[in-house]
NUZA-647525 format. One record per atom (N, C-alpha, C, O): residue number from 0; residue in three letters; chain; atom name; x, y, z. Coordinates in steps of 0.2 Angstrom, whole numbers, plus 5000, padded with zeros to 4 digits. Example, Ala and Ser with C-alpha at 12.3 -4.5 7.8 and 13.67 -1.06 7.14 Angstrom:
<pts>
  num  residuo  cadena  atomo  east  north    up
    0      ALA       A      N  5066   4972  5039
    0      ALA       A     CA  5062   4978  5039
    0      ALA       A      C  5066   4984  5039
    0      ALA       A      O  5071   4983  5042
    1      SER       A      N  5064   4989  5035
    1      SER       A     CA  5068   4995  5036
    1      SER       A      C  5064   5000  5039
    1      SER       A      O  5067   5006  5040
</pts>
This chain:
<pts>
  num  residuo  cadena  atomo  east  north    up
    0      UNK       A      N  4562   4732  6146
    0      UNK       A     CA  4567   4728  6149
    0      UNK       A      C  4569   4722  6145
    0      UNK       A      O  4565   4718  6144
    1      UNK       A      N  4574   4722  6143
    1      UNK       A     CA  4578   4716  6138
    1      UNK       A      C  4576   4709  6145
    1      UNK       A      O  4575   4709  6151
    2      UNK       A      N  4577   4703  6139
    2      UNK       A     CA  4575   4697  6143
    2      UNK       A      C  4583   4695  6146
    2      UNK       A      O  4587   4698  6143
    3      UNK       A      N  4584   4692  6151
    3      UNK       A     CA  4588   4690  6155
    3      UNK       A      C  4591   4684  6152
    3      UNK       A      O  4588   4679  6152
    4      UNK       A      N  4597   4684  6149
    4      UNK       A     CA  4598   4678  6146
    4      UNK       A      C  4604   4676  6152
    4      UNK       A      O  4610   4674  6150
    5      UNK       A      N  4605   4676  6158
    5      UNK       A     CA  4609   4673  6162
    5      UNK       A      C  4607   4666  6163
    5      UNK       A      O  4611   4661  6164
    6      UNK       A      N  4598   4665  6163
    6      UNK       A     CA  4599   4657  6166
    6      UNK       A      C  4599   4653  6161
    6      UNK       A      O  4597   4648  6163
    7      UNK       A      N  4599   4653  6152
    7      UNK       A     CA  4601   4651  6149
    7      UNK       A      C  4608   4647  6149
    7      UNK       A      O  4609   4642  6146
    8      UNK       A      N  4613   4652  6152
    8      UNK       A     CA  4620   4654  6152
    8      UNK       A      C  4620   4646  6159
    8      UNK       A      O  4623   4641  6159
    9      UNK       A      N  4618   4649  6162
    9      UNK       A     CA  4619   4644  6169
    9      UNK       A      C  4617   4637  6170
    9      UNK       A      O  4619   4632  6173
   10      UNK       A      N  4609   4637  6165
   10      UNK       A     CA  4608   4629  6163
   10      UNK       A      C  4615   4626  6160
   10      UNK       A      O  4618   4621  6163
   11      UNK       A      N  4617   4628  6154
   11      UNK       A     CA  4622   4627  6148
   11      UNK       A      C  4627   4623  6153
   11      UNK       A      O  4629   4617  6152
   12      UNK       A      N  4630   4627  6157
   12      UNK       A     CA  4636   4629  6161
   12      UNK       A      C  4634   4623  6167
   12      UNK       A      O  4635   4617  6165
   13      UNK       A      N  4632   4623  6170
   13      UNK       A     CA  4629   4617  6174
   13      UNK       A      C  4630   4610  6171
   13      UNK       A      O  4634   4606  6173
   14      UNK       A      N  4625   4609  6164
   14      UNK       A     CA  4625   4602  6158
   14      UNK       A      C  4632   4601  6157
   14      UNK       A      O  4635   4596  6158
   15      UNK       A      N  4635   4607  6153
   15      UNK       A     CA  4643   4604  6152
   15      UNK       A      C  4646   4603  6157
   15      UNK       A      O  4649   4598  6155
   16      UNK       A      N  4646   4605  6165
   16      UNK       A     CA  4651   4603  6169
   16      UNK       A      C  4649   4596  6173
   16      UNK       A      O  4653   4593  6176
   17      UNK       A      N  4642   4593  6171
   17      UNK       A     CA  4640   4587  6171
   17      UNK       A      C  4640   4582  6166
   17      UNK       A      O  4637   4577  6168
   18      UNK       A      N  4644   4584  6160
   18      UNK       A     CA  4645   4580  6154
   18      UNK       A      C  4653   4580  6155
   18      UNK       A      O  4655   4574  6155
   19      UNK       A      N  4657   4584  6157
   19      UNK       A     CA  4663   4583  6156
   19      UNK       A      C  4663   4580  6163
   19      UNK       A      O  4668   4576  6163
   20      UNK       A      N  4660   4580  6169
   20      UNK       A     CA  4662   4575  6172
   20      UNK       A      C  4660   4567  6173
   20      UNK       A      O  4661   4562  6176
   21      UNK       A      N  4654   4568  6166
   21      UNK       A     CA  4651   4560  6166
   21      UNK       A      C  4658   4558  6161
   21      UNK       A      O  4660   4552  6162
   22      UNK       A      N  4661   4560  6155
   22      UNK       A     CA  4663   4557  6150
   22      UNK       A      C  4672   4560  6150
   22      UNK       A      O  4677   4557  6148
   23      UNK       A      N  4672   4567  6152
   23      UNK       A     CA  4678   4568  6149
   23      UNK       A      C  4679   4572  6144
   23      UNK       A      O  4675   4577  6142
   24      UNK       A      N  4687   4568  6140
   24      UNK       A     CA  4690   4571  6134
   24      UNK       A      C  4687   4568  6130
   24      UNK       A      O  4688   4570  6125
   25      UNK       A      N  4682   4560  6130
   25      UNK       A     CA  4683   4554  6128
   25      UNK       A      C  4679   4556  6123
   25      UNK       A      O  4678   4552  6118
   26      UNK       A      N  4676   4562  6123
   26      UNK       A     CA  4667   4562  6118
   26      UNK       A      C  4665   4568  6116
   26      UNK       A      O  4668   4572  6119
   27      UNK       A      N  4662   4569  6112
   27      UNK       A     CA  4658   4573  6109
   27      UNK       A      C  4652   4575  6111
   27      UNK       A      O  4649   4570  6113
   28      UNK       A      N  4650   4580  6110
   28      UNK       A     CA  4642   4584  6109
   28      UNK       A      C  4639   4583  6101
   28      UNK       A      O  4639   4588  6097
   29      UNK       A      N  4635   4577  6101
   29      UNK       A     CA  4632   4575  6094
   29      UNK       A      C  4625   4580  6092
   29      UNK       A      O  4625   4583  6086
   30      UNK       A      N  4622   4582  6097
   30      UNK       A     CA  4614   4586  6096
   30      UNK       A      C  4613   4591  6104
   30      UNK       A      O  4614   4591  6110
   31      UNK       A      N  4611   4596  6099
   31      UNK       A     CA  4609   4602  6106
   31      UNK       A      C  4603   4604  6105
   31      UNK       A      O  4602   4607  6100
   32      UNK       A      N  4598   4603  6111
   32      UNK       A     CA  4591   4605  6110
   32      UNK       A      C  4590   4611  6115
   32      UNK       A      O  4594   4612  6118
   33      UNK       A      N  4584   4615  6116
   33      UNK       A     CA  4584   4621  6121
   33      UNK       A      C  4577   4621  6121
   33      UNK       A      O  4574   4620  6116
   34      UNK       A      N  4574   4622  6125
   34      UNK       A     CA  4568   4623  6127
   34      UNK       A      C  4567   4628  6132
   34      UNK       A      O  4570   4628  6137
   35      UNK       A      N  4561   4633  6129
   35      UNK       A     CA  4564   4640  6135
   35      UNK       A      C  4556   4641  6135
   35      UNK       A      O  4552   4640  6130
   36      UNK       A      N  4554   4642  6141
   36      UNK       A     CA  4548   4646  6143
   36      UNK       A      C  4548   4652  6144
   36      UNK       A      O  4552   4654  6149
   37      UNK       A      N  4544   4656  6141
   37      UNK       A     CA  4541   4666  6142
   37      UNK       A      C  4537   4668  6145
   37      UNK       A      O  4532   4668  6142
   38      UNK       A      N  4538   4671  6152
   38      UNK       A     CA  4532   4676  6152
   38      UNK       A      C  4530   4681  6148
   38      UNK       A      O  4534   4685  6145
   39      UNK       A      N  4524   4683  6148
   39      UNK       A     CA  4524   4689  6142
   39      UNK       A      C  4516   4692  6145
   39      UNK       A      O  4513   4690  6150
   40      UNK       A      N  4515   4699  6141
   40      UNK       A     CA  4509   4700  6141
   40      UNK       A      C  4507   4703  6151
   40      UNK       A      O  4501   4704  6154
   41      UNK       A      N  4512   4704  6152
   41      UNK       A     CA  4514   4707  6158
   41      UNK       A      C  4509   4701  6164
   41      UNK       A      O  4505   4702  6168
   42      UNK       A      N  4514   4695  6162
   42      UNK       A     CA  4514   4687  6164
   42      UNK       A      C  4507   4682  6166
   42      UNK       A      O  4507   4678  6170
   43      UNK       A      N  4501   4686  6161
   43      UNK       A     CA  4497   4684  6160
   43      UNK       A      C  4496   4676  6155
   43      UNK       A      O  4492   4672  6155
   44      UNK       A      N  4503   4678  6152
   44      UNK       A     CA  4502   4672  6148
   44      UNK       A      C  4510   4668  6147
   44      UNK       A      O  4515   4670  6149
   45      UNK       A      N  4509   4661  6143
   45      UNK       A     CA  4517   4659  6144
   45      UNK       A      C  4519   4657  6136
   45      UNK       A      O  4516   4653  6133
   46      UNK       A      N  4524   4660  6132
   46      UNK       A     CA  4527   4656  6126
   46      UNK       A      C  4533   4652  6125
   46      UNK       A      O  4538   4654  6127
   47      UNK       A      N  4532   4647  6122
   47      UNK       A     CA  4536   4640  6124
   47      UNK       A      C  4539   4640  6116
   47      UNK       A      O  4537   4639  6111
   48      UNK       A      N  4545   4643  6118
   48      UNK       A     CA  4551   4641  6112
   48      UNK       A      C  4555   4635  6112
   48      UNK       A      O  4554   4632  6116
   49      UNK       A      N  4560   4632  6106
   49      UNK       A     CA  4564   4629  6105
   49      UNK       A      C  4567   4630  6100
   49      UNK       A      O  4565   4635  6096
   50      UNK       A      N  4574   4626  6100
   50      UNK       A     CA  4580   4626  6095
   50      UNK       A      C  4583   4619  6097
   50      UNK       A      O  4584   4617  6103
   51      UNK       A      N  4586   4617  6090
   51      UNK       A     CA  4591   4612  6090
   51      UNK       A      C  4594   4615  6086
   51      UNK       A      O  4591   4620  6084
   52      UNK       A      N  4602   4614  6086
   52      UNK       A     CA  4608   4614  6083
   52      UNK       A      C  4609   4612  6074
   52      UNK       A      O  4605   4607  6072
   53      UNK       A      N  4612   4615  6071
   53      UNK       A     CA  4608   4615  6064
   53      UNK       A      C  4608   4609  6063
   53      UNK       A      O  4603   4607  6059
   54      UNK       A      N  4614   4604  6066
   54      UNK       A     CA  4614   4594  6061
   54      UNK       A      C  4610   4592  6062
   54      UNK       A      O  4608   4587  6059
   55      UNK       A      N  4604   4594  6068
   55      UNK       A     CA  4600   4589  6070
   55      UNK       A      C  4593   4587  6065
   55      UNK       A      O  4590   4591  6062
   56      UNK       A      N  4594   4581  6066
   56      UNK       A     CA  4587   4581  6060
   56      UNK       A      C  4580   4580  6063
   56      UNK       A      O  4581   4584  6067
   57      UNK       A      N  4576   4578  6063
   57      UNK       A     CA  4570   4579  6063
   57      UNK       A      C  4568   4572  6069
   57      UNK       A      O  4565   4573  6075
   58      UNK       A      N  4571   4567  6067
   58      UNK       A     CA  4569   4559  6071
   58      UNK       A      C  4573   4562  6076
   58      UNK       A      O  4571   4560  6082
   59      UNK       A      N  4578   4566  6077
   59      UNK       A     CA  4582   4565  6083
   59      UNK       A      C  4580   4570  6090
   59      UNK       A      O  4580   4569  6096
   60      UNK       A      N  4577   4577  6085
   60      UNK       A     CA  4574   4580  6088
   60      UNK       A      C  4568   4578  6092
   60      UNK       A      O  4565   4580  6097
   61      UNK       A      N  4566   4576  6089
   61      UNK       A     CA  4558   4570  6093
   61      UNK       A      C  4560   4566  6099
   61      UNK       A      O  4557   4567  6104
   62      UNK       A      N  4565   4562  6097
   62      UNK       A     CA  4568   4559  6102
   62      UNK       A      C  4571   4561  6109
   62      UNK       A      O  4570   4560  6115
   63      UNK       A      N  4576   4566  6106
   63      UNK       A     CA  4577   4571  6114
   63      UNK       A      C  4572   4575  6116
   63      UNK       A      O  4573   4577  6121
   64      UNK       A      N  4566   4576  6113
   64      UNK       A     CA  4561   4581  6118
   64      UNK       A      C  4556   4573  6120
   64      UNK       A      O  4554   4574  6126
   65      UNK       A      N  4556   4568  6118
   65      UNK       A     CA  4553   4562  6119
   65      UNK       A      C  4555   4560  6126
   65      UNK       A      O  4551   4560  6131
   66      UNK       A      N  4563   4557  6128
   66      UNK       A     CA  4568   4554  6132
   66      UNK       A      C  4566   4560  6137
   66      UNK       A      O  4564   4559  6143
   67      UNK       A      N  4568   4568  6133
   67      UNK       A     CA  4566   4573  6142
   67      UNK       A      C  4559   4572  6144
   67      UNK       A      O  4558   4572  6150
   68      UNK       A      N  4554   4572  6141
   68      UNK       A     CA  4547   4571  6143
   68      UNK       A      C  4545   4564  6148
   68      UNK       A      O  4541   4562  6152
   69      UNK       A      N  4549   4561  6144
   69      UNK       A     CA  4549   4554  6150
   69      UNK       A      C  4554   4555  6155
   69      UNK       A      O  4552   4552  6160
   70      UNK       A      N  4559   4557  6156
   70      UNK       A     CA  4561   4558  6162
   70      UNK       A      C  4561   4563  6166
   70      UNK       A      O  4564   4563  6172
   71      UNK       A      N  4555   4569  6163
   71      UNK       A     CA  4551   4572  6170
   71      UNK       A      C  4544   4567  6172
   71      UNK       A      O  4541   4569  6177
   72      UNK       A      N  4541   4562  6169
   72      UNK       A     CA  4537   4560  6171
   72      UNK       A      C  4536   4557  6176
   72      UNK       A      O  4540   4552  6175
   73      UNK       A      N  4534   4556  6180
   73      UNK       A     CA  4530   4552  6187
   73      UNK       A      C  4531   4544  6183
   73      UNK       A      O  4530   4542  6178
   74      UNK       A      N  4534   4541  6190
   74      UNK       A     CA  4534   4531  6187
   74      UNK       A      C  4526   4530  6186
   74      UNK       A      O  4521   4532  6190
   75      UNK       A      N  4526   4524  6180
   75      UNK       A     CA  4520   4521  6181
   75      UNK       A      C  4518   4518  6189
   75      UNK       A      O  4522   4516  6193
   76      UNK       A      N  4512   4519  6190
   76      UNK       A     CA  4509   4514  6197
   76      UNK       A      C  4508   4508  6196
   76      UNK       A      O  4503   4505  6194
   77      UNK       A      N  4513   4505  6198
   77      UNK       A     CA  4510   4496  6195
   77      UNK       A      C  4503   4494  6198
   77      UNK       A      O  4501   4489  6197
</pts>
C-alpha cells in the first residue's frame, strides 16, 4: 500500500492559507522545511524524515527546526 501523501497536502494548504491571511501580497516565502514521521515495520517502529527547499543553508535550517522545537515546548516553571 503506497504512503498517503494527502496530510502532507493539507498541512501545506492549512500554513499557506495562514500566511496569506497573516501577510498577503505583501511577502514572500524565504525557506521551507518538512518534517514527516513513518510508521514502518508493520508500526513497530517510527522514521523521522526532513527536507528544506534547495536555498536554504545550513544556519537557517537549524533555526527553523530550533524556533519549532521551542514553540512545541512546555513554558519554563518560574
Amino acid at each position: 500500500m503506497p504512503i498517503d501523501q494527502s496530510q502532507v497536502g493539507r498541512v501545506a494548504a492549512l500554513l499557506m492559507d495562514e500566511l496569506e491571511a497573516t501577510y498577503g501580497d505583501d511577502a514572500s516565502i524565504e525557506s521551507v522545511g518538512l518534517v514527516v514521521a513513518v510508521k514502518h515495520s508493520g508500526a513497530t517502529q517510527t522514521g523521522v524524515h526532513f527536507r528544506f527547499t534547495e536555498n536554504t543553508s545550513r544556519h537557517v535550517g537549524i533555526g527553523l527546526m530550533e524556533f519549532a522545537s521551542r514553540a512545541l515546548s512546555p513554558p519554563p516553571i518560574p
